[in-house]
C-alpha positions in Angstrom: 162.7 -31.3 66.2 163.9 -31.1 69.7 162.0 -28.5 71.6 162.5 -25.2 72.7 165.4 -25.0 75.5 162.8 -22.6 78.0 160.1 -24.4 77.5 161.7 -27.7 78.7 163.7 -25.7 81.7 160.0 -23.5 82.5 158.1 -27.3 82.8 160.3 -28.2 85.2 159.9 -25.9 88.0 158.7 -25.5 91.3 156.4 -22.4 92.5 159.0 -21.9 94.9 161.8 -21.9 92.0 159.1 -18.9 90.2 159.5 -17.4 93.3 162.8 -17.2 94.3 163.3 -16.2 90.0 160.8 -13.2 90.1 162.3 -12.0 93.5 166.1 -12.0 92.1 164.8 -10.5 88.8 163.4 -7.7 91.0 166.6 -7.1 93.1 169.0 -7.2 90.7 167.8 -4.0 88.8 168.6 -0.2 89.7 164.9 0.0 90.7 165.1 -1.9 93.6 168.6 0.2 94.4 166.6 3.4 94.3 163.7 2.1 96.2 166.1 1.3 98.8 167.9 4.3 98.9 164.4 6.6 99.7 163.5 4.3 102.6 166.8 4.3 103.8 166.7 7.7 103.5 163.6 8.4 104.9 163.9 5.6 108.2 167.1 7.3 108.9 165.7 11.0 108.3 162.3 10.0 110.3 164.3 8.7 113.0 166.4 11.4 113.3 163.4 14.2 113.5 161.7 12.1 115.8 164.2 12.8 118.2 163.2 11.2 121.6 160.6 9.2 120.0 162.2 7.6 117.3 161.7 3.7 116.9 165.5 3.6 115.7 167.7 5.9 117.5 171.2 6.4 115.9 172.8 3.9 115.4 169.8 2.3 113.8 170.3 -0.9 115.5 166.7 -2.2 114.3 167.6 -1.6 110.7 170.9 -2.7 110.3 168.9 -6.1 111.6 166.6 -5.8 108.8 169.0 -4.9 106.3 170.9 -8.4 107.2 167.9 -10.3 107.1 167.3 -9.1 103.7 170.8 -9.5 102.7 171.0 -13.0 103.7 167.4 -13.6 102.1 167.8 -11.9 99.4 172.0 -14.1 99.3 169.5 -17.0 99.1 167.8 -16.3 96.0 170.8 -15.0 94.1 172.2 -18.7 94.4 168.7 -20.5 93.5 168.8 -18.2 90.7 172.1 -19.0 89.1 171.4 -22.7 90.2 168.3 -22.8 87.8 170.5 -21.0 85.2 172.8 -23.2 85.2 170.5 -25.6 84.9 169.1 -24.3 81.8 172.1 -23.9 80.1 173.4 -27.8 81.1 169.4 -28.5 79.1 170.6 -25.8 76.3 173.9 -27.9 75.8 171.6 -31.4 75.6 170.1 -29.5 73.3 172.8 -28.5 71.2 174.0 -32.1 71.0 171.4 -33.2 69.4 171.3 -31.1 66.8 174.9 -31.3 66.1 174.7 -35.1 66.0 171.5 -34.5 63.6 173.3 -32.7 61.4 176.8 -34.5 61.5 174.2 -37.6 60.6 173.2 -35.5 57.6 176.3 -33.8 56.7 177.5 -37.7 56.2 174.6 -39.0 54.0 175.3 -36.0 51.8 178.7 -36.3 51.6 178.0 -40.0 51.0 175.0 -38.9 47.9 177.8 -36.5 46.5 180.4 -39.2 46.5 177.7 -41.7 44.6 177.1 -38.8 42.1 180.9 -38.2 41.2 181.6 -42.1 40.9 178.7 -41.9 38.4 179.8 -38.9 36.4 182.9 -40.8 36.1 181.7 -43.7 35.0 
């Protein structure tokens, strides 16, 4: 019995590949788009109140950096994602293989035992 297709694709990872997996499992929920929105809300509010003594002053120079750090981070692990995806589905498909080739074997032997039954009945 050919085992499970995540166990096989989980065995074969890195910490780094958990990693990258967990962080594009968090960022690719509405969670992490809320989450976002209240501290972009409140860095641009703060720095706005501040007035004079902002860290950021309009235009915000320091987070627009930030924001494009995380973007091309964040880029990064999107792509290692769908890399070990398609990985597991090219180790889904093995999979699937086998177990049609298994079956076509046995789909063959009892087509062979049924054709050994009907040459008997008509004997």
């Amino acid at each position: 019995m050919p085992k499970h297709p995540k166990k096989v694709f989980e065995s074969k990872l890195s910490t780094g590949d958990h990693i990258a997996q967990r962080i594009a499992s968090f960022t690719g929920n509405m969670r992490f788009v809320w989450w976002h929105t209240v501290l972009f809300i409140l860095w641009i509010g703060l720095n706005i109140i501040a007035g004079e003594f902002a860290w950021d002053p309009y235009p915000f120079n320091f987070l627009t950096m930030v924001v494009s750090l995380e973007a091309i981070f964040l880029s990064t692990f999107v792509l290692i994602s769908q890399n070990q995806e398609s990985k597991r589905n090219e180790i889904r498909e093995q999979l699937d293989y086998e177990v049609n080739v298994k079956a076509e074997k046995e789909i063959l032997e009892i087509k062979a035992s049924l054709g050994r039954v009907e040459r008997r009945l008509k004997k």
